[in-house]
VEXGUSE-110864 format. One line per field, with one value per residue (C-alpha): residue number from 1; chain; x, y, z. Coordinates in pm, 1 decimal, always signed. Layout:
BEGIN
n = NUM|...
chain = A|...
u = X|...
v = Y|...
w = Z|...
end
This chain:
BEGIN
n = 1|2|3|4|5|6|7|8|9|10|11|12|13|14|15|16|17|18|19|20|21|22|23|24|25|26|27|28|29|30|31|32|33|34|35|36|37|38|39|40|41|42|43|44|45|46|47|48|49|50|51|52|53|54|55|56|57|58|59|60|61|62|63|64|65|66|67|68|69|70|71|72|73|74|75|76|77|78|79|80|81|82|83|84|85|86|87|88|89|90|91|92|93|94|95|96|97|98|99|100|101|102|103|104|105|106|107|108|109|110|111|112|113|114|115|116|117|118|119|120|121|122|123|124|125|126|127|128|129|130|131|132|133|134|135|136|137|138|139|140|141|142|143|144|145|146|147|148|149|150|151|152|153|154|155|156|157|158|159|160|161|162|163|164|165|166|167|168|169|170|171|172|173|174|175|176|177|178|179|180|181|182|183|184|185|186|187|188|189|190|191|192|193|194|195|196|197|198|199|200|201|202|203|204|205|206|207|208|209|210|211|212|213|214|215|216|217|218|219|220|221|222|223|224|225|226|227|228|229|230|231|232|233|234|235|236|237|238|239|240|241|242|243|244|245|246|247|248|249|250|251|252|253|254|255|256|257|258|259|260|261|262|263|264|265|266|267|268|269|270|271|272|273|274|275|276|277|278|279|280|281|282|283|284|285|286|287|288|289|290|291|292|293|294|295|296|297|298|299|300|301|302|303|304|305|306|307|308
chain = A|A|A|A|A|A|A|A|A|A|A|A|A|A|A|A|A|A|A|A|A|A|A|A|A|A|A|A|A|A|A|A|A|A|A|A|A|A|A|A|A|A|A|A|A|A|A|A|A|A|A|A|A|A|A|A|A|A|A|A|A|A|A|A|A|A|A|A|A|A|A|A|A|A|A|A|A|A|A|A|A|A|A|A|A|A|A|A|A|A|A|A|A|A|A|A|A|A|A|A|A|A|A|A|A|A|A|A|A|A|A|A|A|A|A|A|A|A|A|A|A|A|A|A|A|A|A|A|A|A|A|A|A|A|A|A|A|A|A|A|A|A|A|A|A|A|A|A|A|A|A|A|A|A|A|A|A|A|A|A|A|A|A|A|A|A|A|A|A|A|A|A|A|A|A|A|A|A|A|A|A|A|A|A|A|A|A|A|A|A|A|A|A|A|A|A|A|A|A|A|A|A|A|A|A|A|A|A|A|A|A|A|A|A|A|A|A|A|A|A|A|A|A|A|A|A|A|A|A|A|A|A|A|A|A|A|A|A|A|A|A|A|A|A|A|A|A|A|A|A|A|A|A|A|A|A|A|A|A|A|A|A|A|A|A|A|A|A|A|A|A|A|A|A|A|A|A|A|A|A|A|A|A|A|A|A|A|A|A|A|A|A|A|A|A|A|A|A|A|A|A|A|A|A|A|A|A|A
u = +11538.6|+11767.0|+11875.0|+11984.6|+11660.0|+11615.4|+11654.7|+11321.9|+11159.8|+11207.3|+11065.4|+10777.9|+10658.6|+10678.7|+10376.0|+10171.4|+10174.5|+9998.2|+10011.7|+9749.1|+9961.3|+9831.8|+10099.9|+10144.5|+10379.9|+10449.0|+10663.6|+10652.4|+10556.3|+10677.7|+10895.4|+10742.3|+10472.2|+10197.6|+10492.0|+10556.6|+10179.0|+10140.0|+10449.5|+10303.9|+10004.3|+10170.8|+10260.0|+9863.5|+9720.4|+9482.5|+9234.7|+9222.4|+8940.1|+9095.7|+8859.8|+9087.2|+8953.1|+9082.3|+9061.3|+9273.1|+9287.9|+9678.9|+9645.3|+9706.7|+9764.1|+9709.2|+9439.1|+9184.2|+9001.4|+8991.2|+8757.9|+8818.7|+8628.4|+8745.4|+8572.0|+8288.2|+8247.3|+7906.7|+7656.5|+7466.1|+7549.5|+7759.0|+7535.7|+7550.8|+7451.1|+7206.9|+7388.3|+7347.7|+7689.6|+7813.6|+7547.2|+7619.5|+7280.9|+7455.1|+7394.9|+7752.2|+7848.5|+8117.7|+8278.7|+8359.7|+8111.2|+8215.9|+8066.9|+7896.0|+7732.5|+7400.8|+7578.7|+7915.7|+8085.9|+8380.4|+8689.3|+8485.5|+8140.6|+8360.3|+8531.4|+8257.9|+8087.7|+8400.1|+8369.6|+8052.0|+8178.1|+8400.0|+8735.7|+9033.4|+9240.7|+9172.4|+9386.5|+9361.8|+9562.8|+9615.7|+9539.1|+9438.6|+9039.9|+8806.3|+8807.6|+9147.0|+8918.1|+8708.8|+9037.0|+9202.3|+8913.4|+8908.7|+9252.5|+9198.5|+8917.0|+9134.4|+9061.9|+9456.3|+9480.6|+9753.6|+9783.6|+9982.7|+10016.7|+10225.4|+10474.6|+10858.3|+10896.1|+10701.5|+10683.1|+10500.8|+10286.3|+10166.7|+10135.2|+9877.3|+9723.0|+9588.9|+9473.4|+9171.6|+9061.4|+9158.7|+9138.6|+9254.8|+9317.1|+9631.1|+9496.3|+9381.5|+9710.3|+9890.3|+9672.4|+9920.2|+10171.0|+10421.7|+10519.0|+10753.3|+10925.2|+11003.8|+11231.0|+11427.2|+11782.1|+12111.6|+12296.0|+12561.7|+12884.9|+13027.1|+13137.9|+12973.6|+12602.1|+12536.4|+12644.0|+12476.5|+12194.9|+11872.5|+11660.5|+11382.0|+11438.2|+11234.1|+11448.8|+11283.6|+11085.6|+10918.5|+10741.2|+10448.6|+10486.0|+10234.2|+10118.4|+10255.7|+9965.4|+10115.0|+10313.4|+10047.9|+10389.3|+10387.6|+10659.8|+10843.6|+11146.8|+11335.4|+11372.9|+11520.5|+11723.1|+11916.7|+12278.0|+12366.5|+12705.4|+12716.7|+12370.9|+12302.0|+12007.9|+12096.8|+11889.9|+11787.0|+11560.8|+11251.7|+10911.0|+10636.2|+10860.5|+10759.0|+10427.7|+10411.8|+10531.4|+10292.3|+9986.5|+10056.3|+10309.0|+10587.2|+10934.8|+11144.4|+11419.7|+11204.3|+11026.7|+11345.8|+11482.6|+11166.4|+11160.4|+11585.5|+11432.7|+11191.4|+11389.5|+11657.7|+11300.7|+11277.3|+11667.4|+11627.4|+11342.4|+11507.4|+11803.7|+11596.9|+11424.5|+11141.2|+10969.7|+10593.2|+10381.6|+10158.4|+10440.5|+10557.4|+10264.5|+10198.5|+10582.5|+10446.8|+10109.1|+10275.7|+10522.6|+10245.8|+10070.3|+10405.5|+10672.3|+10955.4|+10855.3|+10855.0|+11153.7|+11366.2|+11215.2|+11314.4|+11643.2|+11749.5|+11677.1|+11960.2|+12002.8|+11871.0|+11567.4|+11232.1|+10882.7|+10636.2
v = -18342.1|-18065.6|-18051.5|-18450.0|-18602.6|-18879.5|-19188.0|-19051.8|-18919.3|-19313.0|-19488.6|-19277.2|-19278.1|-19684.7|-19662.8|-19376.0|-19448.6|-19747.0|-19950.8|-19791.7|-19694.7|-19444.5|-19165.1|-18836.3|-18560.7|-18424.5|-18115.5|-17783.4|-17472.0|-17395.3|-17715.5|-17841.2|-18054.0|-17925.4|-17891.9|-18253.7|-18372.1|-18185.0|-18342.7|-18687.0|-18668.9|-18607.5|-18979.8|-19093.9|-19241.0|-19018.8|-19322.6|-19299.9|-19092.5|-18825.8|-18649.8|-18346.1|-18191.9|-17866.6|-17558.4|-17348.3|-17431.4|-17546.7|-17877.4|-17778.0|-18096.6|-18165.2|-18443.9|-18467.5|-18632.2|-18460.8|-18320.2|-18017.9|-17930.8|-17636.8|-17575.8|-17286.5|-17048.4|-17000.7|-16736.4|-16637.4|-16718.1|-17008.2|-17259.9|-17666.6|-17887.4|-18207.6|-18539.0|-18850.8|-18971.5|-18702.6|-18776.2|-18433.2|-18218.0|-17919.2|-18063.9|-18052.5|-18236.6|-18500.7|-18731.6|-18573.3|-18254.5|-17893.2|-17584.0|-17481.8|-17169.5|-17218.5|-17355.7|-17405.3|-17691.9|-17822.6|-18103.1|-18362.4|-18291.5|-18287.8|-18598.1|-18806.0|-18662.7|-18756.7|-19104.0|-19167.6|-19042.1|-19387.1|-19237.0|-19425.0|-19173.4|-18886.3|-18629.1|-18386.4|-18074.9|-18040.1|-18326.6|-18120.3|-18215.8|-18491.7|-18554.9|-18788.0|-19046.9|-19091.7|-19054.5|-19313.5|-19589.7|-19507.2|-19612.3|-19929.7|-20030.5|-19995.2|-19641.5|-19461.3|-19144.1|-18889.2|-18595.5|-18354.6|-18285.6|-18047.5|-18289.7|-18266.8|-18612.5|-19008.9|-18934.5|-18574.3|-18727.3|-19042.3|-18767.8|-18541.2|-18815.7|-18978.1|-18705.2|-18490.2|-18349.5|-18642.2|-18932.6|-19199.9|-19490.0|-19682.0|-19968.9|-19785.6|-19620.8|-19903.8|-19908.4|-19602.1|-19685.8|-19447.2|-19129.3|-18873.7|-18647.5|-18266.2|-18011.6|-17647.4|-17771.1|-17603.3|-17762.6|-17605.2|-17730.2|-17412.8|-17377.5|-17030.8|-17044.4|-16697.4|-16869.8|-17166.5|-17191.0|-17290.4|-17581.4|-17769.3|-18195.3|-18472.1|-18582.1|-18910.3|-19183.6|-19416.1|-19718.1|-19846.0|-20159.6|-20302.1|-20281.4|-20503.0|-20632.1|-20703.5|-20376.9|-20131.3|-20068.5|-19995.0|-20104.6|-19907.6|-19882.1|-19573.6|-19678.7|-19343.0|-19103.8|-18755.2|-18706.3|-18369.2|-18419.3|-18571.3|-18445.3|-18771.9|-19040.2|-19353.2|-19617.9|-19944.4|-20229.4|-20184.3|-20373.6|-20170.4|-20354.4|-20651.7|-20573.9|-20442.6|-20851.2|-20976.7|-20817.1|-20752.8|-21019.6|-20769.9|-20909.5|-20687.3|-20668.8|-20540.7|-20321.3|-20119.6|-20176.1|-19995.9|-19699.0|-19669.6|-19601.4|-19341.1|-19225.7|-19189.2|-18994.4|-18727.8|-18676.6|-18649.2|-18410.5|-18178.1|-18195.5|-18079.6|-17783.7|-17979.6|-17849.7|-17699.2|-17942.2|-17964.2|-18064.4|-18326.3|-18505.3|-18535.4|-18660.9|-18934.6|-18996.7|-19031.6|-19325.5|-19506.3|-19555.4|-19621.2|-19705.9|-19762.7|-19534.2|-19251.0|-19359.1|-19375.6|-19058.8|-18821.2|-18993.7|-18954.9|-18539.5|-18317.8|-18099.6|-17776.4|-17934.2|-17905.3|-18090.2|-17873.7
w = -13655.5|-13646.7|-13253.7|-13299.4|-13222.5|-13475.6|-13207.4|-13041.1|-13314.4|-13444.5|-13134.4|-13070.5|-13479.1|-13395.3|-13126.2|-13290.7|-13674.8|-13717.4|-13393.3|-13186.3|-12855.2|-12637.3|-12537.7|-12274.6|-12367.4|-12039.0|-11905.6|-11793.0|-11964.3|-12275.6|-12327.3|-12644.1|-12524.3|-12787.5|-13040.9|-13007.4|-13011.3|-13338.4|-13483.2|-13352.8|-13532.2|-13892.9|-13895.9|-13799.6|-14148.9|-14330.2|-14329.8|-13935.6|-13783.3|-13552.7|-13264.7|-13029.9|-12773.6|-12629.5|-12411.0|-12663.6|-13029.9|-13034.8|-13201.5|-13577.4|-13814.2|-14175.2|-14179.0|-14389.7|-14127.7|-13798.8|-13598.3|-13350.7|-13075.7|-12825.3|-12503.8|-12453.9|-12172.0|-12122.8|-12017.1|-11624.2|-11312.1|-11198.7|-11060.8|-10969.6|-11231.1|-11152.5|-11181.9|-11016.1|-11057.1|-10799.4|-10529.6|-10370.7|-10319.7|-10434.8|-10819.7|-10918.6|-11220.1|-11383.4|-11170.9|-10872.5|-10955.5|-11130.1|-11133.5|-11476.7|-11594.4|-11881.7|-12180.6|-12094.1|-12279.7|-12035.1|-12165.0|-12009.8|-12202.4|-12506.1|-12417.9|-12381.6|-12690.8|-12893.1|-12755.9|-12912.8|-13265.9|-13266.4|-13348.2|-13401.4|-13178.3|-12924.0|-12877.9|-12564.3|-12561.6|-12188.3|-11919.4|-11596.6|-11468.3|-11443.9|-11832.3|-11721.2|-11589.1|-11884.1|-12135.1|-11919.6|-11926.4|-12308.6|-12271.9|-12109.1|-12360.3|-12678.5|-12763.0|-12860.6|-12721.2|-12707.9|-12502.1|-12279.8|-11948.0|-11738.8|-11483.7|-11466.5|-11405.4|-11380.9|-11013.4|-11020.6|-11316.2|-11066.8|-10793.9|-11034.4|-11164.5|-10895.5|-10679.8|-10758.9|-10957.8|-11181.8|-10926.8|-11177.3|-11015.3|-11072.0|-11292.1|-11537.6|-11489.7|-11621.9|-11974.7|-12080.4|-12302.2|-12231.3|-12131.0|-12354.6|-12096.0|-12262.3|-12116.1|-12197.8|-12164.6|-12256.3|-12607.9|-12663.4|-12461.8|-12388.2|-12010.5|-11991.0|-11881.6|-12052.4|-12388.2|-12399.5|-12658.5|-12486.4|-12666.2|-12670.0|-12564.3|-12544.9|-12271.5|-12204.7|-12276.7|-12047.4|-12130.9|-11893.0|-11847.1|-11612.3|-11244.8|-10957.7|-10772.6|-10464.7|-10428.6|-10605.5|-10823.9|-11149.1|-11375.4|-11649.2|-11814.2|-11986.0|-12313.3|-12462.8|-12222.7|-12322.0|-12172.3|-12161.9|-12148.0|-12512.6|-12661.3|-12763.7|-12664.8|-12483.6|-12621.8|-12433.5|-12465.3|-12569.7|-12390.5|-12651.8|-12929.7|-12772.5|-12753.5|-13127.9|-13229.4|-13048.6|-13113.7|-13479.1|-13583.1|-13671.4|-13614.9|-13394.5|-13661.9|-13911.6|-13659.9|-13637.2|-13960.7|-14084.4|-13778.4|-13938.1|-14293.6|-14176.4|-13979.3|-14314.2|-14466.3|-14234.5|-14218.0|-14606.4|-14578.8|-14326.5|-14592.2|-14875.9|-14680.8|-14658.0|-14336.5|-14349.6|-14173.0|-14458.9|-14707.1|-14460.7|-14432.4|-14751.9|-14793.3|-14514.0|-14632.9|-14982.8|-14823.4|-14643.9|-14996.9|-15165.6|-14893.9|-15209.0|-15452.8|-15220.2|-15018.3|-15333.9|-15487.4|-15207.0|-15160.2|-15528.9|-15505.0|-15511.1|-15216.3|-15422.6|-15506.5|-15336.6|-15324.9|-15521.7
end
């Protein structure tokens, strides 16, 4: 909110809060992408069952019902594991077959045990094996899921994607939602390099549209873009709008007159000091239960006061 990022902020709160769109946060290293995934999930509603599923513990939200499971490294020798959906003699395992020591607990093990718990979304802290395949037929099948994975761009994302060891195949390519590009760009518009203050973006947003059959193409559109030149985001039409009418009968007008007003909420929040993670969820939790009540309550406080 405070490096100018509202316009985003309001677009992607549109297709995670309560409209059950699947989204990647993808970029390189240390550009935000967990940052941003956490931040997502403050707007899911605490009546929504949340499974993530991680190498390293970096998902952190305040949901009273979540469940975290972290990978395990196990114990022994590294040996092939028996399963017939390889059909290699060497016994490896998972789609295209992985080495495993005695009890090691691997993304995709995880993954498919969090598909049997019947959660309303999956969140994966870092795309990067076989586990893609299974997240992206969840995806297909009506299962949200968010996650991150490390691409600069839609083209290096299709290139990773769809060569091993994640092998997804294009179809089920076209069940995403969209993609939220972050980057470290410069913000300040001073001409010196040496004094420019380095920052955080989500420079893009791409919306997946659907797949060409013909061409093997699939079709997006940028719906949010950052130009450096004026900090600002260039907005443009928007196809998961669309979408959100006609799946769940919400006008398009209201649609954004509603992503305006929270957006107005967090800009009040930031105001206020408001800006643990735990006190602004339960600022958003509190406006899901009582969209007027809170809205007016927290734009009424003086600029000295705080939520206690």
């Amino acid at each position: 909110m405070r490096l100018g990022e509202c316009g985003a902020a309001r677009f992607l709160l549109a297709a995670t809060s309560q409209y059950n769109k699947s989204i990647l946060v993808s970029g390189s290293t240390a550009a935000g992408k967990t940052t941003l995934l956490n931040a997502l999930c403050m707007f899911l509603k605490n009546s929504a069952k949340v499974v993530s599923i991680e190498d390293t513990p970096e998902i952190n939200i305040y949901h009273s019902n979540w469940i975290q499971a972290v990978t395990r490294v196990g114990f022994g020798r590294v040996a092939g594991v028996g399963s017939a959906s390889s059909g290699l003699e060497s016994g490896l395992s998972g789609f295209f077959g992985i080495l495993k020591r005695p009890g090691d607990i691997v993304l995709y093990d995880l993954l498919v045990a969090a598909l049997r718990q019947r959660p309303d979304y999956i969140l994966v802290g870092e795309v990067r094996g076989e586990e893609a395949y299974t997240m992206f037929q969840a995806i297909s099948i009506g299962h949200p899921s968010l996650g991150t994975i490390h691409s600069g761009s839609l083209l290096e994302l299709l290139a990773r994607v769809e060569s091993r060891p994640m092998s997804v195949p294009r179809p089920l390519l076209a069940s995403l939602d969209c993609v939220a590009f972050t980057a470290i760009v410069s913000s300040d518009s001073e001409s010196d390099s040496e004094s420019r203050r380095k920052v955080r973006k989500a420079r893009e947003v791409v919306e997946i549209l659907d797949l060409n059959l013909k061409t093997n193409e699939l079709r997006t559109n940028v719906v949010f873009s950052w130009d450096s030149q004026t900090d600002r985001f260039i907005f443009k039409k928007s196809f998961l709008f669309d979408s959100i009418e006609r799946d769940f009968g919400v006008k398009t007008g209201l649609l954004r007159e509603e992503m305006q007003r929270r957006a107005a909420l967090l800009d009040r929040l930031c105001r206020l000091g408001i800006t643990d993670y735990k006190e602004v969820t339960r600022a958003i939790q509190s406006y899901y239960l009582r969209p007027d009540e809170t809205y007016e309550k927290f734009l009424k406080k003086s600029d000295e006061a705080r939520v206690v």
